[in-house]
C-alpha positions as CSV (number, residue, x, y, z in Angstrom):
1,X,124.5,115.1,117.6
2,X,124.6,113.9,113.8
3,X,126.8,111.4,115.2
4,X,124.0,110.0,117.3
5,X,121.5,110.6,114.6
6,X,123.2,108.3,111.9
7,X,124.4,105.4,114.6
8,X,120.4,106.0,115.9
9,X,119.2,105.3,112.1
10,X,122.0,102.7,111.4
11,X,120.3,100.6,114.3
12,X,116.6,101.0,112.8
13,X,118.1,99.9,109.6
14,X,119.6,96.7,111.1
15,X,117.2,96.3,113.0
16,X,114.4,96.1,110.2
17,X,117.0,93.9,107.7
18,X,116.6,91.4,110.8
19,X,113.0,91.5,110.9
20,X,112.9,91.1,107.2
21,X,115.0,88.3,107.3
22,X,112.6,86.3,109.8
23,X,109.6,87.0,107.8
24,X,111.6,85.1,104.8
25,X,112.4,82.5,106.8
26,X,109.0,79.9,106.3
27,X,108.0,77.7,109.0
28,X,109.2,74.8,110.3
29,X,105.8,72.5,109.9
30,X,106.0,74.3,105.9
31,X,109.8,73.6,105.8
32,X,108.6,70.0,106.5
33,X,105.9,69.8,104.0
34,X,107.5,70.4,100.8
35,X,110.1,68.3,98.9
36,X,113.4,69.4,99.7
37,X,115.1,71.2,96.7
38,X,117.5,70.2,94.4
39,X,121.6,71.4,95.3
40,X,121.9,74.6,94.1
41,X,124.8,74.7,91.9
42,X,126.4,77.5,94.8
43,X,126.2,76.7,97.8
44,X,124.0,79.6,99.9
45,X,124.3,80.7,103.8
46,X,122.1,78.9,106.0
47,X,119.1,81.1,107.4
48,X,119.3,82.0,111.0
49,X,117.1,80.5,113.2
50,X,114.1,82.6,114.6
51,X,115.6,81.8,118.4
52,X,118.8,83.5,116.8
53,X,116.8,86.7,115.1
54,X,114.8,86.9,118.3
55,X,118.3,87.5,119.9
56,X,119.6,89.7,117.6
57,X,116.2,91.9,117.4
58,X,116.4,92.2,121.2
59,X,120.2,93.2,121.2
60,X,119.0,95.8,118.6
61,X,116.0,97.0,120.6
62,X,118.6,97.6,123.8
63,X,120.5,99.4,121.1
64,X,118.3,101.8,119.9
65,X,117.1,102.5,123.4
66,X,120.1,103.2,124.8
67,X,121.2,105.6,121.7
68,X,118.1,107.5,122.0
69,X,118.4,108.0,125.3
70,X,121.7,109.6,124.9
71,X,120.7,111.4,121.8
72,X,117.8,112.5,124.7
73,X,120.5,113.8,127.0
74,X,122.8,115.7,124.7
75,X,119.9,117.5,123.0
76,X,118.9,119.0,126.6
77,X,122.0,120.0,127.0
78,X,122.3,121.6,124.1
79,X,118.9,123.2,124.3
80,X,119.4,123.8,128.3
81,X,122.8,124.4,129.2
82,X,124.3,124.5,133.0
83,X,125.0,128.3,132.7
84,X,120.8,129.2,131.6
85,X,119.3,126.1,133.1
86,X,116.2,126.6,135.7
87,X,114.2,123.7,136.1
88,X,110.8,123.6,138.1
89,X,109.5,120.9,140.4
90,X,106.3,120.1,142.0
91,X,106.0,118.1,145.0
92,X,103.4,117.4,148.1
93,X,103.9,116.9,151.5
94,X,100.5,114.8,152.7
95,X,98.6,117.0,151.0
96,X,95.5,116.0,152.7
97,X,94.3,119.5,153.4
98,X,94.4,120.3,149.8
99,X,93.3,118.3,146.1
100,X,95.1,119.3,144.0
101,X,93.7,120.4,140.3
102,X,96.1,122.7,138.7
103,X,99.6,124.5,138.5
104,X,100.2,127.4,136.7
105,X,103.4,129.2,136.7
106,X,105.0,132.5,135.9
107,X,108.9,133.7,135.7
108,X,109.0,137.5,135.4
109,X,105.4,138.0,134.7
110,X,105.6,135.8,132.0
111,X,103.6,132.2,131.6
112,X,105.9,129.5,131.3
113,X,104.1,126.4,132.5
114,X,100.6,124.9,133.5
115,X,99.3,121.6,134.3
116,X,96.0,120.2,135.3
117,X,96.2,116.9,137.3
118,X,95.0,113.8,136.8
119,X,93.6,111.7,140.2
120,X,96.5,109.0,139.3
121,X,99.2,112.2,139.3
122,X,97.8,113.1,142.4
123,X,98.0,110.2,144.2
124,X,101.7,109.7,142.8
125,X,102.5,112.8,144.2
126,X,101.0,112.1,147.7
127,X,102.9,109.1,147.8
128,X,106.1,111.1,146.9
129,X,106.9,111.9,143.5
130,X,108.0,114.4,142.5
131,X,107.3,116.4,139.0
132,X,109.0,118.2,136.8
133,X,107.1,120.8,135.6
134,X,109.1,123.4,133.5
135,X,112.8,122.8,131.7
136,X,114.2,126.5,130.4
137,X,116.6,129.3,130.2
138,X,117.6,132.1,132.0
139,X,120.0,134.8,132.2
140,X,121.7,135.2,135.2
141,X,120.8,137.7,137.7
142,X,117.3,138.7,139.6
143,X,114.6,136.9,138.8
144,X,111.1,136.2,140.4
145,X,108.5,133.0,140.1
146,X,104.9,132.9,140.7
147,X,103.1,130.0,141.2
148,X,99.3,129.4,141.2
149,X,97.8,126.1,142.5
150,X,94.3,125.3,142.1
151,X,91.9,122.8,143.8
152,X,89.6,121.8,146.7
153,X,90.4,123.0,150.0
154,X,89.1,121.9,153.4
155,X,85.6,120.9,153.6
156,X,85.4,120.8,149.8
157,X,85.5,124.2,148.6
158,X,87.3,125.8,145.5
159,X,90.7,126.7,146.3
160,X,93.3,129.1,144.9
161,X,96.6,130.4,146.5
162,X,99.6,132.1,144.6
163,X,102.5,132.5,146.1
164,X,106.2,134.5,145.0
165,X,110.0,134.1,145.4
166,X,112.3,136.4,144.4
167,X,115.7,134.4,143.2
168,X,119.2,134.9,142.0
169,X,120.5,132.9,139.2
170,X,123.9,132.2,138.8
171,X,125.9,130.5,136.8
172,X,125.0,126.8,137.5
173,X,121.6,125.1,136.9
174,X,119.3,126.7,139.2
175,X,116.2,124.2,141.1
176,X,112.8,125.1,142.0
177,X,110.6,123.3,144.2
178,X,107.0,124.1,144.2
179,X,105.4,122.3,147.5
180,X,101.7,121.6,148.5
181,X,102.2,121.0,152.5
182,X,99.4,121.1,155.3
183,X,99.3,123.1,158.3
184,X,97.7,120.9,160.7
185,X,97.2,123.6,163.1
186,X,95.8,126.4,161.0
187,X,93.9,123.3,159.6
188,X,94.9,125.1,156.0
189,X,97.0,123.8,153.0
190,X,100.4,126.1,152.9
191,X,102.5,126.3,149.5
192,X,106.0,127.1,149.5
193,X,108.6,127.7,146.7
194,X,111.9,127.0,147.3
195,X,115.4,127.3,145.7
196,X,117.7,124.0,146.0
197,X,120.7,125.1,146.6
């Protein structure tokens, strides 16, 4: 990880020297201007040219991106590992039944996660995303998640359901998914949690 940190840093550095570089460099219709100097007893590098320091300040960009998504990845796995890993998900199926307005969720009687919706999350969702909603640890062994989802049911009026799964975790990463479906013929939103297996 230190590794990532100074080649992450080393990129930011290069990547301002180039930046500084084309702010030194004047402009062309200035360049034109003024009387060219005298030869310099040494003869000095040529500046790059602002198409080239473009280039090279895109190249960097790409770079860093790519560094700090890696850096990204080996610091969840170094927070999360395989062996303690539970993630949460929350997901809709229609969802017509049912606005939604809020999550909230609890691993052995213990709050780990709430979220209130936006309209734009909600329609993401209704159109199939899916959210991650809690990244953590666990020990293995017996375990049980509530989840409380808030909103407007049918006809407009205040909604809240809960709803509880008891669950193993072994020694791999262990999936939840949290999912607002409707019951067309109870005419009733339903919420299910399930374990990926």
């Amino acid at each position: 990880m230190r590794r990532l940190h100074l080649l992450l840093g080393t990129a930011l550095l290069a990547l301002g020297l180039s930046l500084s570089a084309r702010a030194q460099t004047p402009p062309a219709d200035a360049a034109s201007a003024a009387p060219a100097p005298a030869p310099a007893a040494s003869a000095s590098a040529p500046l790059p040219s602002d198409a080239a320091l473009d280039a090279r300040a895109e190249d960097l960009k790409r770079e860093v991106i790519t560094l700090n998504r890696d850096l990204l990845a080996l610091e969840e796995e170094l927070l999360y590992p395989a062996s303690t890993q539970v993630n949460v998900f929350v997901s809709m199926d229609v969802g017509k039944l049912f606005m939604l307005e809020s999550v909230q969720v609890k691993v052995d009687d213990k709050l780990v996660a709430q979220h209130l919706y936006t309209p734009a999350e909600v329609k993401a969702l209704h159109r199939g995303g899916v959210q991650r909603l809690y990244v953590g640890n666990l020990r293995s062994g017996p375990h049980e998640i509530t989840a409380f989802f808030t909103g407007q049911g049918p006809h407009e009026r205040d909604y809240k359901r809960g709803t509880t799964l008891q669950f193993d975790k072994g020694s791999e990463t262990r999936n939840i998914e949290l999912k607002v479906r409707d019951a067309l013929g109870k005419l009733q939103p339903e919420f299910d949690v399930k374990v990926w297996p």
